[in-house]
PDB file of N, CA, C and O in Angstrom:
ATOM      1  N   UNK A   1      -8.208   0.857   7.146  1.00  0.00           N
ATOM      2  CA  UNK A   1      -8.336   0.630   5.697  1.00  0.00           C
ATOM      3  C   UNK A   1      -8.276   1.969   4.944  1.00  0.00           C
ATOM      4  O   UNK A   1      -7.772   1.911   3.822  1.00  0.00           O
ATOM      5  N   UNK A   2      -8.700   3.144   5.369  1.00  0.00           N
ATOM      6  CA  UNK A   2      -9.260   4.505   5.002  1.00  0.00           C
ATOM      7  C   UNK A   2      -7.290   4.967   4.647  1.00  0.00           C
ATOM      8  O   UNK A   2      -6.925   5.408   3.556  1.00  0.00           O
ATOM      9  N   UNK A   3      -6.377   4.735   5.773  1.00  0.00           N
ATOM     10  CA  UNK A   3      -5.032   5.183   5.123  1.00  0.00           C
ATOM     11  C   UNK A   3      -4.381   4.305   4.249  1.00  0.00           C
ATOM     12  O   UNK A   3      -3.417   4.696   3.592  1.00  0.00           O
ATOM     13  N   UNK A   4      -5.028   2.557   4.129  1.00  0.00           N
ATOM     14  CA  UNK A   4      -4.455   1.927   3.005  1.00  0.00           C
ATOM     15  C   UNK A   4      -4.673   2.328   1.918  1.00  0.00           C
ATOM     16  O   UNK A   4      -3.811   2.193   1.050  1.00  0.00           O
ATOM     17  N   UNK A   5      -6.295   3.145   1.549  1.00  0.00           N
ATOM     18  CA  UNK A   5      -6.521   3.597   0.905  1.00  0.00           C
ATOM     19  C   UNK A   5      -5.763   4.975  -0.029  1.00  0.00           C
ATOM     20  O   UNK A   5      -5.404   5.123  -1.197  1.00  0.00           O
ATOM     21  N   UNK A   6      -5.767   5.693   1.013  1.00  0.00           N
ATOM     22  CA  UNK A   6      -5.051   6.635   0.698  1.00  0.00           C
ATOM     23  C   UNK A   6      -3.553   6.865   0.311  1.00  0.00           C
ATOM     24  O   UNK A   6      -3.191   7.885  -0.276  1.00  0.00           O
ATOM     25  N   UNK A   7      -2.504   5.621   0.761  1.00  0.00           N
ATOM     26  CA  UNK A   7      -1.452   5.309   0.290  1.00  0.00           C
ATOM     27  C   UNK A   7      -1.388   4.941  -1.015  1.00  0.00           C
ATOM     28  O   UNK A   7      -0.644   5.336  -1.913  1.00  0.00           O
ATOM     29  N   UNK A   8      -2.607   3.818  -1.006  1.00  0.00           N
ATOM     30  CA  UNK A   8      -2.418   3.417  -2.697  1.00  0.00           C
ATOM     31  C   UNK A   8      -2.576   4.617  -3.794  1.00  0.00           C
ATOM     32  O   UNK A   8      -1.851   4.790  -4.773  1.00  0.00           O
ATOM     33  N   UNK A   9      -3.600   5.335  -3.430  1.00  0.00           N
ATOM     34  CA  UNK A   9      -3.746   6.657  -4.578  1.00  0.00           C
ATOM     35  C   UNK A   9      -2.464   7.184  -4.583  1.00  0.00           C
ATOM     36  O   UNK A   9      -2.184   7.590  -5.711  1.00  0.00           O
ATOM     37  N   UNK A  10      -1.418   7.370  -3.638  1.00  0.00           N
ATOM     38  CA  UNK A  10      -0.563   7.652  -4.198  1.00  0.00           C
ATOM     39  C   UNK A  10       0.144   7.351  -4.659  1.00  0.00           C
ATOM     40  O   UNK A  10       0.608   7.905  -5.656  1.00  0.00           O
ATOM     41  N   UNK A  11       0.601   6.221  -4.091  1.00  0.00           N
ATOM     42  CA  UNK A  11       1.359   5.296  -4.968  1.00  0.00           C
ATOM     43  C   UNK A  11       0.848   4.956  -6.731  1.00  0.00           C
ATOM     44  O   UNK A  11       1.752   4.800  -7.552  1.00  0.00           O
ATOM     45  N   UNK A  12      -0.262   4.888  -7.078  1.00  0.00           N
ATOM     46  CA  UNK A  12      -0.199   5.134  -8.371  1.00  0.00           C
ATOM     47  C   UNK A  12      -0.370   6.390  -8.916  1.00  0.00           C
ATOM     48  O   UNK A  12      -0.485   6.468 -10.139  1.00  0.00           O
ATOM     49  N   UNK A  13      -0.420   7.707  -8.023  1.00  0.00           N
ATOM     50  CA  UNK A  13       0.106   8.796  -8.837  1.00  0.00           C
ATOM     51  C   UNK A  13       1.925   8.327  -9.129  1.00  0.00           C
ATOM     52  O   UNK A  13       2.540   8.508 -10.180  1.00  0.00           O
ATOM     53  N   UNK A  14       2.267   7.928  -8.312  1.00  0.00           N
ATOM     54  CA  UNK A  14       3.480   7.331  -8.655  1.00  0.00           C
ATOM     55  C   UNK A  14       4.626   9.131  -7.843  1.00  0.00           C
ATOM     56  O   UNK A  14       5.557   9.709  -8.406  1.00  0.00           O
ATOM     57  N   UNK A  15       4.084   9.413  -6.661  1.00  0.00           N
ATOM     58  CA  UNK A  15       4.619  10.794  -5.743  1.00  0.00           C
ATOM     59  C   UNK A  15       5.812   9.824  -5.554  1.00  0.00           C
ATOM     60  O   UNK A  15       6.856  10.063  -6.162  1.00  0.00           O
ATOM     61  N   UNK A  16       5.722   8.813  -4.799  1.00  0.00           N
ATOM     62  CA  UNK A  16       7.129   8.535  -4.225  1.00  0.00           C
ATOM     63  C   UNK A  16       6.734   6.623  -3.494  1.00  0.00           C
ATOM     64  O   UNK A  16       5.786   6.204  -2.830  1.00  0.00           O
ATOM     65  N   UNK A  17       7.542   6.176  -3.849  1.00  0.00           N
ATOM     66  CA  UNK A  17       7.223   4.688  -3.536  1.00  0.00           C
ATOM     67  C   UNK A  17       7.761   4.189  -1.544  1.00  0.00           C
ATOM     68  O   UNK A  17       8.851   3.765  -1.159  1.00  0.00           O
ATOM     69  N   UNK A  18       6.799   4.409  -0.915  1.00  0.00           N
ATOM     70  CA  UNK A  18       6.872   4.346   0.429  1.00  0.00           C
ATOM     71  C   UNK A  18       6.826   2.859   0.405  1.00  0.00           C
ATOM     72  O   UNK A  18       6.352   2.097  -0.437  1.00  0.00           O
ATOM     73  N   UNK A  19       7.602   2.568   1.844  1.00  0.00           N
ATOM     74  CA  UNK A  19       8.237   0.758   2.107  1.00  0.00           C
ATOM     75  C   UNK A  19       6.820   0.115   2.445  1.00  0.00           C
ATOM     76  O   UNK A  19       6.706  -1.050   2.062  1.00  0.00           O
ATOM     77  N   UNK A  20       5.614   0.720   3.159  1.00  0.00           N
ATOM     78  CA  UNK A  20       4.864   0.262   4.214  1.00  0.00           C
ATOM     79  C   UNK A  20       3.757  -0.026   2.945  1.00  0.00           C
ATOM     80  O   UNK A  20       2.873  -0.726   3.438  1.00  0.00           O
ATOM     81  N   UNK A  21       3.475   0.218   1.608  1.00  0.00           N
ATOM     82  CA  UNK A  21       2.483  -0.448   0.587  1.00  0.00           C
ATOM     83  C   UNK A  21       3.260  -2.149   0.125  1.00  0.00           C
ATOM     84  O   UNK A  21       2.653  -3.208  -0.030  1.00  0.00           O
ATOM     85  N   UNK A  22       4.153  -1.997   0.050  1.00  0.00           N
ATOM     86  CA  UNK A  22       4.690  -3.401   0.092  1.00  0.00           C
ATOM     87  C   UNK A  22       4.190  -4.335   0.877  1.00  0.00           C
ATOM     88  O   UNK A  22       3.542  -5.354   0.636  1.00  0.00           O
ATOM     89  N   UNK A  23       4.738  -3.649   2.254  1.00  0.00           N
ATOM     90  CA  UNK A  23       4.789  -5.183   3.444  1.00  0.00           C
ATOM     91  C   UNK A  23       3.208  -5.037   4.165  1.00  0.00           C
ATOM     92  O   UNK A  23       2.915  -5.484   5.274  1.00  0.00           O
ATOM     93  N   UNK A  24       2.170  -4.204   3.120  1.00  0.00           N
ATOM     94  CA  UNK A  24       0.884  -4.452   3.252  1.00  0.00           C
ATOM     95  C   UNK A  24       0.441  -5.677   2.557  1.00  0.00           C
ATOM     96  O   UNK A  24      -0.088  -6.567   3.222  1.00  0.00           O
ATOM     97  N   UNK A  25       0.618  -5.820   1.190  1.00  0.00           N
ATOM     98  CA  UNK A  25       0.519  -5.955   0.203  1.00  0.00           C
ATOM     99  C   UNK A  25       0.563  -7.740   0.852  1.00  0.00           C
ATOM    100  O   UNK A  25      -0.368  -8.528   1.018  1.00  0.00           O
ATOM    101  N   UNK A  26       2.347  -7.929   1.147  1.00  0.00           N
ATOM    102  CA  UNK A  26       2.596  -8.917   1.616  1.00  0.00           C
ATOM    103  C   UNK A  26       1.602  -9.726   2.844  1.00  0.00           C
ATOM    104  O   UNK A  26       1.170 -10.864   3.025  1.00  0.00           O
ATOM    105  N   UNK A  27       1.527  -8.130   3.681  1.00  0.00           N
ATOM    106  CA  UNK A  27       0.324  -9.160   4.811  1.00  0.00           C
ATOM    107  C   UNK A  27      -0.602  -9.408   3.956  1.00  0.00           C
ATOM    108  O   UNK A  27      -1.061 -10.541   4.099  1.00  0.00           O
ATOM    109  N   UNK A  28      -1.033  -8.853   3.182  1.00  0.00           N
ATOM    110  CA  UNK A  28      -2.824  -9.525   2.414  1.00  0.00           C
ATOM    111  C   UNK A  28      -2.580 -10.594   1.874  1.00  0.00           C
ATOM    112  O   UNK A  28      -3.468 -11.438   1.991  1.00  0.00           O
ATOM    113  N   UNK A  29      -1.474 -10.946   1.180  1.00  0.00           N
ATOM    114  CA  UNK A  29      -1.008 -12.177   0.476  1.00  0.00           C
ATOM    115  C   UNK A  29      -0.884 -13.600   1.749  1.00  0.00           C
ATOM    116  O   UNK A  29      -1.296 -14.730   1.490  1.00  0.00           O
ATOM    117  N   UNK A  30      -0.123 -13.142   3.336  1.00  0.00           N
ATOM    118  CA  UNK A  30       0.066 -14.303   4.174  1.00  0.00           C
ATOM    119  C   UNK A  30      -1.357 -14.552   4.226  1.00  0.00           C
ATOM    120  O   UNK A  30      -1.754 -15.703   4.039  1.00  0.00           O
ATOM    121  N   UNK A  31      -2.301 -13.471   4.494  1.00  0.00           N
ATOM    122  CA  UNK A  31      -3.907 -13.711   5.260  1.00  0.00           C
ATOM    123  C   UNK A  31      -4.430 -14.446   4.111  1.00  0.00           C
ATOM    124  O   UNK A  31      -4.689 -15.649   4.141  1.00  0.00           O
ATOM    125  N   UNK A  32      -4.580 -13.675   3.082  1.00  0.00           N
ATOM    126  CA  UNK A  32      -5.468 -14.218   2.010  1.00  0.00           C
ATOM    127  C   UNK A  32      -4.832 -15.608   1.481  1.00  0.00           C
ATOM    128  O   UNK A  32      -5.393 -16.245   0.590  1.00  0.00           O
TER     129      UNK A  32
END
């Protein structure tokens, strides 16, 4: 969780849009 974390901060500094916050995003959506 500690590097999901840390992806998202960047991703809304908005550094650079990496593929792997997506198809997280997506697993939380199948689970949840």
């Amino acid at each position: 969780k500690l590097n999901v974390s840390s992806r998202r901060a960047v991703f809304s500094e908005g550094g650079y849009p990496p593929p792997e916050i997506p198809a997280v995003l997506l697993d939380l959506r199948h689970r949840g």
